[in-house]
C-alpha positions as CSV (number, residue, x, y, z in Angstrom):
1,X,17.5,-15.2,-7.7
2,X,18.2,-18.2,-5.4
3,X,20.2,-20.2,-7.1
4,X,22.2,-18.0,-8.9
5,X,23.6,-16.5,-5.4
6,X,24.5,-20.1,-3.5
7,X,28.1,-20.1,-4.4
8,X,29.7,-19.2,-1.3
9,X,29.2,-16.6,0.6
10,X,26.2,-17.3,0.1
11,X,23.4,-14.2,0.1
12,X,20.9,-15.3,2.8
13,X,18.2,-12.9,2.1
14,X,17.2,-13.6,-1.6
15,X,14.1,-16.2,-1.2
16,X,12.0,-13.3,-0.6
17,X,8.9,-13.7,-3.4
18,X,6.6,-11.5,-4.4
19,X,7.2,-8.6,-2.2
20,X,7.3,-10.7,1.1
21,X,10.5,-8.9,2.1
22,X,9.9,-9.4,6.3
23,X,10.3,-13.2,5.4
24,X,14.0,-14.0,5.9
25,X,14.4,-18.0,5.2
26,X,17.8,-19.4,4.7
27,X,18.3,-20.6,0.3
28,X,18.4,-24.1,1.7
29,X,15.1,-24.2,2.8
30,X,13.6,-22.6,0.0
31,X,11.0,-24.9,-1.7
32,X,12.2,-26.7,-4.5
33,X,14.7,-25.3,-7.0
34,X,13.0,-22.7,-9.5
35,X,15.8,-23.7,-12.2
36,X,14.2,-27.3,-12.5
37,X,10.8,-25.7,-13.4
38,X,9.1,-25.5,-16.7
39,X,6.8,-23.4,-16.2
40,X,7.6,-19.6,-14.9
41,X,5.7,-17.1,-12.9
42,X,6.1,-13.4,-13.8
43,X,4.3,-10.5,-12.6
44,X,2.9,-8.8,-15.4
45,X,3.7,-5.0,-15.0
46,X,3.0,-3.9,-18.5
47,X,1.0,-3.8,-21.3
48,X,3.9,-5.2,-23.3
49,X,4.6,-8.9,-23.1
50,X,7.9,-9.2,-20.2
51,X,8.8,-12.5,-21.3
52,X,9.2,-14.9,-24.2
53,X,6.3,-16.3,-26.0
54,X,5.5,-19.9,-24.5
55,X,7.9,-22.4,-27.1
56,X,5.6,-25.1,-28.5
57,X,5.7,-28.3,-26.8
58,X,9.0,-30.1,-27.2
59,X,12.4,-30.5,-25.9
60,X,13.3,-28.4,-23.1
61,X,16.2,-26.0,-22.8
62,X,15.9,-25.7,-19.5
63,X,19.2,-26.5,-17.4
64,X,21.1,-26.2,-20.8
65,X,23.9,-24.3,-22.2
66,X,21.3,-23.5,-24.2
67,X,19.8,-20.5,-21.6
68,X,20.5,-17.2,-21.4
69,X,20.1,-15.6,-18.2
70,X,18.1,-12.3,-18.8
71,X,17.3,-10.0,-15.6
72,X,14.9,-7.8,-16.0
73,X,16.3,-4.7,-14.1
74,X,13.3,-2.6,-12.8
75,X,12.2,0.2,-10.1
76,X,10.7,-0.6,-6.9
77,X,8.4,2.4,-6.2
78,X,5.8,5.0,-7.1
79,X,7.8,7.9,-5.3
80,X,11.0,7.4,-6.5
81,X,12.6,10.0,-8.5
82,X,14.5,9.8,-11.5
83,X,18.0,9.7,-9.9
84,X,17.1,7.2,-7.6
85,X,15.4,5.2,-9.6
86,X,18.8,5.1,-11.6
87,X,20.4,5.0,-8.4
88,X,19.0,1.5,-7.4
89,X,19.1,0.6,-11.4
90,X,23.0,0.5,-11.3
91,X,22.8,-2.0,-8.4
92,X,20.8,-4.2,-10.5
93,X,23.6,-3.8,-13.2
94,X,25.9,-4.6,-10.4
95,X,24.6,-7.9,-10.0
96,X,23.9,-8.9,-13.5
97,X,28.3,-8.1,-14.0
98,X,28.8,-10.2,-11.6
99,X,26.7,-13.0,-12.0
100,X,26.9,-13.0,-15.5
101,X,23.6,-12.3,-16.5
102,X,22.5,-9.8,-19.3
103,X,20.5,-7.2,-18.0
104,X,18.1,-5.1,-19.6
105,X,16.4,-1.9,-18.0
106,X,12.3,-1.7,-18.0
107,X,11.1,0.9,-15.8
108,X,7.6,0.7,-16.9
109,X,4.1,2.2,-16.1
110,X,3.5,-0.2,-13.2
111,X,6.5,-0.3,-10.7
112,X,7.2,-4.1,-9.7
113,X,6.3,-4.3,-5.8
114,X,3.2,-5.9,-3.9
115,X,-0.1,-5.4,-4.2
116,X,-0.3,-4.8,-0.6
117,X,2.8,-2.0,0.0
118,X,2.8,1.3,0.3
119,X,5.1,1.7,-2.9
120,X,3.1,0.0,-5.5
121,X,1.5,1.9,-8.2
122,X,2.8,4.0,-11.6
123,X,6.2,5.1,-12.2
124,X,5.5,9.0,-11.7
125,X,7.9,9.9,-15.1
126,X,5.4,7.7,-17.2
127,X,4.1,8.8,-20.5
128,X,2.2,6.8,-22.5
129,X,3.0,9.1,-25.9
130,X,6.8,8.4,-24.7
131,X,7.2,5.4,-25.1
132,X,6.1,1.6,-22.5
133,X,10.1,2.2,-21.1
134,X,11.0,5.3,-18.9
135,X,14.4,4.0,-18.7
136,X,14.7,4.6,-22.6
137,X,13.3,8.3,-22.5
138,X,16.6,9.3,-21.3
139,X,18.8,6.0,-21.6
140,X,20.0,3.6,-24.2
141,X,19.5,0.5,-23.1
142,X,22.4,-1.5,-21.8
143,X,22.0,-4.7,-23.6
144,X,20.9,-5.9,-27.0
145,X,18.1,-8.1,-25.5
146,X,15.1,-7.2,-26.3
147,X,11.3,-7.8,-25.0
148,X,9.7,-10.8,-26.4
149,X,12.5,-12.1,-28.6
150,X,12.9,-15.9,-28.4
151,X,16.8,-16.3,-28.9
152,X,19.4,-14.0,-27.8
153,X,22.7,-14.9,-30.1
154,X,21.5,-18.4,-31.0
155,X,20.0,-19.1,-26.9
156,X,16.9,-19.4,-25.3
157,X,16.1,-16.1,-22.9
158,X,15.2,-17.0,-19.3
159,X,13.8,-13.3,-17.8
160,X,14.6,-13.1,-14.0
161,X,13.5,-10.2,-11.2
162,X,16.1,-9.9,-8.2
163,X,14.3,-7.6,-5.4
164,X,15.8,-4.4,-5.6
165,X,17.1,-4.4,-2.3
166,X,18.6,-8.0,-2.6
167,X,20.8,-6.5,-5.0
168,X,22.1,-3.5,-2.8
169,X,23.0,-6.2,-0.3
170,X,24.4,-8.4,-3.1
171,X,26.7,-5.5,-3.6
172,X,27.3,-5.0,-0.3
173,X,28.1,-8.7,0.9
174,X,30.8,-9.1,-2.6
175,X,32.3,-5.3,-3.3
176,X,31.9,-3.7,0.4
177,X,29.7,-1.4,-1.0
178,X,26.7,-0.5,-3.0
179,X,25.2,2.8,-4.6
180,X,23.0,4.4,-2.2
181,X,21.9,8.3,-1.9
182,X,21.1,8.4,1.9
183,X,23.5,8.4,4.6
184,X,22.7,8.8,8.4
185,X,22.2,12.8,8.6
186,X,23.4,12.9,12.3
187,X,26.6,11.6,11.9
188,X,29.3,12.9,10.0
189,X,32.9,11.3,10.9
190,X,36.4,10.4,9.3
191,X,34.4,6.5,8.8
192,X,31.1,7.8,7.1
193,X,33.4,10.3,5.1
194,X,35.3,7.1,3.6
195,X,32.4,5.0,2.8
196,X,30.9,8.0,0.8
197,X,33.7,8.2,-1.0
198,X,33.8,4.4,-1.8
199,X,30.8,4.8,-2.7
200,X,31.0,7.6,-5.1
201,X,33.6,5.9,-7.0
202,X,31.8,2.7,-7.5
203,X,28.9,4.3,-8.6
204,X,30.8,6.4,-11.1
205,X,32.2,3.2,-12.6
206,X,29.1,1.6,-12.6
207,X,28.1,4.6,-14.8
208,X,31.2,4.8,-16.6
209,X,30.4,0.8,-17.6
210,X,26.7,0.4,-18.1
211,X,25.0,4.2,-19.1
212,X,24.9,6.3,-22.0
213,X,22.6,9.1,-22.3
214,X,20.3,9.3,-25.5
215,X,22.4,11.1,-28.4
216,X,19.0,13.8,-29.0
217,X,19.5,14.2,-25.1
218,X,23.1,15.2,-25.5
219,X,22.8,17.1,-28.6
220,X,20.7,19.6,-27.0
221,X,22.7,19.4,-23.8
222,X,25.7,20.5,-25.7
């Protein structure tokens, strides 16, 4: 996100593009500033359009109070199950509260990591009959934004990925904590009992906050 995290303390690990998560560069040295850009790169993960259409040529909203900062809260990997995917989805949420950004949830077919990893591929809960959004099998969505529309409440959308695990430490580096499943398994003392706690609660008011379950969902649950 770059330069949406530079206000101090500054997050040092979010200039990763593109999957290249072992490259650890300082925001500073980042080349350029993508908020001067025109143009956008997106990886295309879907069949459905992720961002705006292209506005014909004209004025620019860019760098306006004209924007409104979308991010495009995804999942990270083939294997993941539901649970975690909505595990990591809530630390995405996190980080739209907080920056003010206004998130919307696509967990579609293809899951957004690189080409080269080990974790690229389909989201395993994918059905085609279903629906392009896992997230809205079981979910409503969390925001009124929706693909492809070219003005959210009168302003021009600008769609934005965070790597997931930016956000975890985004989390981390402003709250003290973040929403994660796994714990060391070895270790099991009075520290580690009160950061599961912490933990717990945070991600029960991130739930409280952000997710509602599908109304057929709970009709039949009830």
């Amino acid at each position: 996100l770059g330069a949406l995290t530079l206000a101090p303390p500054a997050n040092r690990s979010v200039c990763d593009g593109y999957g290249a998560r072992k490259v650890r560069v300082s925001c500073s040295q980042c080349p350029g500033d993508p908020f001067n850009s025109r143009t956008w790169s997106v990886l295309q993960c879907s069949a459905t359009p992720l961002v705006p259409p292209v506005v014909p040529a004209g004025p620019t909203l860019i760098g306006t109070a004209g924007i409104v900062n979308v991010l495009l809260v995804v999942s990270d990997h083939n294997n993941h199950g539901l649970f975690a995917q909505v595990e990591r989805v809530l630390n995405q949420l996190h980080l739209a509260g907080t920056r003010g950004m206004t998130p919307f949830v696509f967990l579609g077919r293809k899951v957004f990591a690189s080409p080269d990893s080990c974790s690229v591929g389909e989201n395993q809960y994918f059905e085609p009959a279903a629906g392009d959004n896992v997230w809205e099998y079981y979910f409503e969505q969390v925001s009124d934004f929706r693909l492809g529309l070219r003005a959210l409440h009168g302003r021009r959308p600008r769609v934005l990925v965070a790597d997931v695990d930016d956000a975890r430490r985004h989390a981390i580096q402003r709250d003290r904590d973040a929403v994660v499943s796994y714990f060391r398994f070895d270790v099991y003392d009075d520290n580690l009992h009160q950061i599961r706690v912490r933990v717990r609660a945070m991600g029960a008011r991130l739930l409280a906050d952000w997710v509602r379950v599908r109304p057929p969902l709970r009709a039949e649950a009830a």
